[in-house]
Structure formats: C-alpha cells, structure tokens
N, C-alpha and C positions, 0 to 999 in steps of 0.2 A: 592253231598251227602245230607243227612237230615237232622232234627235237633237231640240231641243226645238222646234225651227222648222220641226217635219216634221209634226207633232203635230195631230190634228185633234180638236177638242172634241168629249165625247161621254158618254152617263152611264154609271155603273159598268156593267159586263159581268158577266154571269152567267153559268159553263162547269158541267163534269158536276162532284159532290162529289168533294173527295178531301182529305186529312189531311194537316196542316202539325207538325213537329215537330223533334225534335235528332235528331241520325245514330243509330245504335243502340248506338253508343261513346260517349254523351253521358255518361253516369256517367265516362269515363276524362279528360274534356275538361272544361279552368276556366270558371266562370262566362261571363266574357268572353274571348273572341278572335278573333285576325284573323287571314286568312290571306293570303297575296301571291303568287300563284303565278309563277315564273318568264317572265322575256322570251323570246318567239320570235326566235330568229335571225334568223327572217326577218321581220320585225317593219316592216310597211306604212308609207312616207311618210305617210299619211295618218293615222298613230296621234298622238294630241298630243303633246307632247314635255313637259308636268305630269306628276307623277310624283303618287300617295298615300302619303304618310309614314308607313308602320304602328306604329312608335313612337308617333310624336305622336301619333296618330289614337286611339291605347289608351289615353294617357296622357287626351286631351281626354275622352272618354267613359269613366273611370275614374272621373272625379268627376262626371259629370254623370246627366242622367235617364236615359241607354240604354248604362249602366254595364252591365247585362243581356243585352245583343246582343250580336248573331253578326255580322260584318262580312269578306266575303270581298271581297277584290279578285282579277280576272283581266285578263291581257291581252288577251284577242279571247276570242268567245262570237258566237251567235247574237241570243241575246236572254237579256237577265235575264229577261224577265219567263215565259219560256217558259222556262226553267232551273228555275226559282223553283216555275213549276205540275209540272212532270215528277219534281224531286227531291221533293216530297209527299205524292204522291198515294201513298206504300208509308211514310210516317212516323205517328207515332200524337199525339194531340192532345195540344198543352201551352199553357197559360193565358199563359204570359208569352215561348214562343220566337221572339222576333221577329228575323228575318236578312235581312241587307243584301248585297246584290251587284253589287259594280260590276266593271265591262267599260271597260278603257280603247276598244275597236273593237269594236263590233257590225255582225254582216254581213247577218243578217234580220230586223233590226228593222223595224216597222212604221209606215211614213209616210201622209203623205196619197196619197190615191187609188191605194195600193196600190202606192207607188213605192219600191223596195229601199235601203234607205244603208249605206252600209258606213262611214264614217268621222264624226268630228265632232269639233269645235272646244270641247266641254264636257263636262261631267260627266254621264255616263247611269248610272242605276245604278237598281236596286227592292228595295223591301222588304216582306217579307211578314209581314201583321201579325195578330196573331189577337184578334179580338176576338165576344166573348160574349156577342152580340147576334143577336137576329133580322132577319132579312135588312130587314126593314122599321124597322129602327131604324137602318138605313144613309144616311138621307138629309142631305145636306151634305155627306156627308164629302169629297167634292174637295173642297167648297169649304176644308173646316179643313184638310184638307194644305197648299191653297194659303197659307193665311192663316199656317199651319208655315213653311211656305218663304221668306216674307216677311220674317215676323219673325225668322228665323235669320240673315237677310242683313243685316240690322238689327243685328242682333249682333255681325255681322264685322266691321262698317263703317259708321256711322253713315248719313253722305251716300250710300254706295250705297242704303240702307234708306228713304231719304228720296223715292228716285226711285220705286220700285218701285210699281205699280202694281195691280191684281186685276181680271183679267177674267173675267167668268160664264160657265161655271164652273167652268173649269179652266186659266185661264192667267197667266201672269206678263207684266206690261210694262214696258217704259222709253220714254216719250214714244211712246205707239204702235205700238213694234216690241215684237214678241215675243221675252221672254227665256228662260221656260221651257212646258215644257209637262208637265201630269198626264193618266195613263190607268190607272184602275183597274179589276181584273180581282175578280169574288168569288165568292167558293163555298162554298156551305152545309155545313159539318161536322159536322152534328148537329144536336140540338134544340140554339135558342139559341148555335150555335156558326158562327162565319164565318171564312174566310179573307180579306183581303186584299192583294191582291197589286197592290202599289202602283208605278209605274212614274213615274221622274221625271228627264226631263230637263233641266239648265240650260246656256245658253250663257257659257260662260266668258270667248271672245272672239269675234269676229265673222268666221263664215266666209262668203266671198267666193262661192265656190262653191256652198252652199248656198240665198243669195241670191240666186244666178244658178239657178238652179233651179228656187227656189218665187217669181220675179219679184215680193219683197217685200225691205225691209228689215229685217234682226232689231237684236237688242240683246244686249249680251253683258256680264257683271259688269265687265270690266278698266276699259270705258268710262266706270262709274261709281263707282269706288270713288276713294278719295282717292289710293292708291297701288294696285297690284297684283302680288304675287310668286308668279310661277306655281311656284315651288319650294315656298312654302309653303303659300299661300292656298288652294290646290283641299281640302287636309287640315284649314286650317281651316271652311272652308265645308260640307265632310260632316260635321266633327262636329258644328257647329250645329246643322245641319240633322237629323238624327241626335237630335240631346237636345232640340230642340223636337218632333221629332214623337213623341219617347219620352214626352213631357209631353202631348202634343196627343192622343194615346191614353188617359192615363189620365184628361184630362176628357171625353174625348168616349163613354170608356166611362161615365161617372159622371152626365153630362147630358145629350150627345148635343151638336148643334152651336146649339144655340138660345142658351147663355150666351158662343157667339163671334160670333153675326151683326151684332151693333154694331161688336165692330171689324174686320170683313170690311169692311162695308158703308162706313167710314172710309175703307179703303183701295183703293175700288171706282173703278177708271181711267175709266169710264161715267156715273159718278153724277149724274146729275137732266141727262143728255144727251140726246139724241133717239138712241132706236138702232130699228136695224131687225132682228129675228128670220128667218132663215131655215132650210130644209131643203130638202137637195139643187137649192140657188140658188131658190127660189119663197120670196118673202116672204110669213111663215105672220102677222106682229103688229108695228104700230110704234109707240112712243110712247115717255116719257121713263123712263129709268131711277132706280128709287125706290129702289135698292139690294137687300135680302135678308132675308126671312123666316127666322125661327128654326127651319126646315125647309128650310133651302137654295134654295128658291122664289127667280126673278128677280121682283125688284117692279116691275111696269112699267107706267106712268098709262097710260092710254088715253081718246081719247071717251068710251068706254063704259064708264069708270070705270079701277079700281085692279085688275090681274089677276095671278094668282100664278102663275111658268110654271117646271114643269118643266123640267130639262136635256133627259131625252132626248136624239138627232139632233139637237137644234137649237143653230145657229150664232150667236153674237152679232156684231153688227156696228155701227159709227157709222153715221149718218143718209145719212153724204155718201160712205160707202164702196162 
C-alpha cells in the first residue's frame, strides 16, 4: 500500500478471480504466526526508525479477536497490497485465513495521481480478508474498516480516539488533516466467496516531506496521543487494529454494515456540514451532510430533498474547500 496522505478516495476495486489461502505447508505451520524478515543492510534513510515487536504483537493477538492471523512483517516490498493479490491467486480457499502484511518501505505503492512513494512516516501494511459474501453484499465495508480503525486507536489511547474523525468513505481525520487512508481491492472466489484485499495506511508522525508534496497538511497519531513511544506504540496500534478488524469481520459477515452506521455516522468529521461532491474536480452535488445509511450511502440534504450517494470516484470535500 502507500502512505496514508497519498491516498485518494475511491470505492472497492474489482481485478480477475483468484484464491486466498495458507502456503501449502499450512498443516506444518501453528495457528497463529508472525514472521520478521531480516534488515537490509542497506536499509534507506527514509525507512522509520519504529520497529514491530513480534513478541508483543503475538502475545496482544493471542488473546484477542485475530488470535487466528497470519501476520508477516517486511522491510521493503513494492506493495502489500500487490504481494497480497500475486501470493493468491495459486492458494485454495479457506473460511477463516486472514493475513496481514506489513512493509516498513514500499517503493510502488500507489498515490494520488499516479505519483510513486517510496518512503513514509507510518504504518502501511494490508490484509486479506475472506469473506462469504457476494460481491453485492460488500457495500460499506470501507466505511466498517474505517469505523475499525477508529475505534482501535480509541483503544490505544483514549484522547487520541477522542480526536479522530471519519470522512466518507474512506478516510481518517484529525482537525481536518488527513491521518489515514483505505483502499480496497476484491475478487470473486466463487459462488458467495470474496476476497478482500484491504490496504491501510496510517500516519504515525507528520512527514514534512510529504506535505510538501501533496501541498496539504496531514495528521499523524504522535500529535494526538497523550504520550507516544514509537518503540512500543506502532506494535500496539496493529494489534488493535488487528482484533477490531478481526471482530468488525465477524459482524459484518453476520449483518453487513447496517448495525454499524450509527456509530459511523457519530463519528462523521462532516456531519450536518455543507460539503461539496466532486469527480475529477467538476462538482457532481452540494448540500449538507446527513451522515450514512445502513448501506454505506452518503446522506446528503439537498433542495431537492434527501439523496443517497454512492462512493464511486467521487470526492468529498467542505463547502469552503
């Protein structure tokens, strides 16, 4: 995946089928594990100097909901989420193999407007989830990841959880700046059978760089948390996030995202605002934001009433932006 401030909103993607599963040595391999693949020698200034504590990280998801996961870390990679589709497509389908990949430096990840990143100041990492749904029973689900994501950081740390924000329908905010971003990728495994291939980046601290880039301000968790230890906190924060979304799966397989849009829509950084819809900069709809239907739908007043808007391409933006 990218970094989170690179991230352009957009609705799940649909590629050719192919099969998510354990290695073919999965019988030889325990329930849960993690792997750490060794540092590059020659290992880029630009890689963060946070480390993921595979102990801890075993020990936090040992008890919790994604006891069950696969959880790889790497030092450099292209793209998880392109790792994630390629190691698949030759594995055979399992109800419960969800696997996590993180990349401390991705060098082909995908940004806005098709602009390459090789570095970033946060946590990039995807996981691929399987879920036993038809493809049309996928709708929200950015938005429950996000509302995963939220509440995981809530977990960490009370006050940072406090800040956090939800923009429609795939992003994370802190007073306006973008903290994290979602891109999901999915692919039909069968009757009733889907892959998702969930791509999440968050900013951990606030790259300079980046900002000088995307000629925006971002947000980055250090700024908001009451304290921040990047020795231990990055380990905390994936496992949360890790065992909310291992939970946020088994509701959303059981009722879909309709018994979360109340508290989406709580934590909606938009809510009852005047925003303006675009695609490819032409504003497509403007009125105030109602929040979200139990279909992931933006609710947005108009003159012309109350309208229910798909993600799709389209951009959410404030009134004055």
């Amino acid at each position: 995946m990218l970094p989170a401030g690179a991230w352009r909103s957009g609705a799940i993607r649909h590629g050719h089928g192919y099969n998510l599963a354990r290695p073919r040595n999965a019988g030889l391999i325990p329930e849960f594990f993690v792997f750490d693949m060794p540092a590059s020698p020659d290992r880029s200034p630009s890689v963060p100097v946070w480390r993921i504590d595979t102990d801890a990280l075993h020990r936090a998801l040992a008890i919790g909901d994604a006891h069950a996961w696969t959880v790889e870390v790497v030092e450099e990679t292209g793209s998880t989420n392109a790792d994630l589709t390629q190691s698949c497509r030759t594995a055979p389908w399992s109800d419960d193999g969800c696997h996590v990949r993180v990349a401390y430096r991705q060098t082909a990840g995908r940004g806005r407007q098709g602009r390459p990143w090789q570095g970033q100041a946060g946590l990039t990492f995807s996981v691929a989830m399987p879920l036993a749904l038809p493809l049309s029973r996928l709708s929200g689900l950015s938005l429950a990841v996000g509302l995963a994501l939220a509440e995981a950081l809530e977990d960490v740390d009370h006050a940072l959880g406090a800040r956090v924000g939800l923009k429609w329908p795939n992003d994370l905010q802190i007073d306006g700046r973008k903290l994290a971003g979602i891109l999901i990728e999915s692919v039909p495994a069968g009757p009733q059978r889907v892959w998702a291939v969930i791509g999440i980046g968050l900013n951990l601290v606030r790259d300079a760089q980046m900002e000088a880039a995307l000629g925006r301000d971002l947000a980055g968790v250090a700024e908001a948390m009451t304290t921040f230890d990047a020795q231990q906190d990055p380990t905390r924060i994936l496992a949360a996030i890790a065992n909310r979304l291992a939970r946020m799966r088994n509701d959303f397989l059981a009722h879909g995202f309709a018994p979360m849009a109340a508290r989406w829509s709580a934590r909606d950084a938009f809510r009852d605002e005047p925003v303006r819809l675009l695609h490819d900069g032409t504003v497509l709809a403007e009125g105030l934001a109602r929040g979200v239907d139990g279909d992931g739908h933006l609710l947005l007043e108009t003159p012309e009433g109350l309208q229910r808007i798909a993600s799709g391409e389209v951009s959410l933006r404030g009134a004055q932006a």
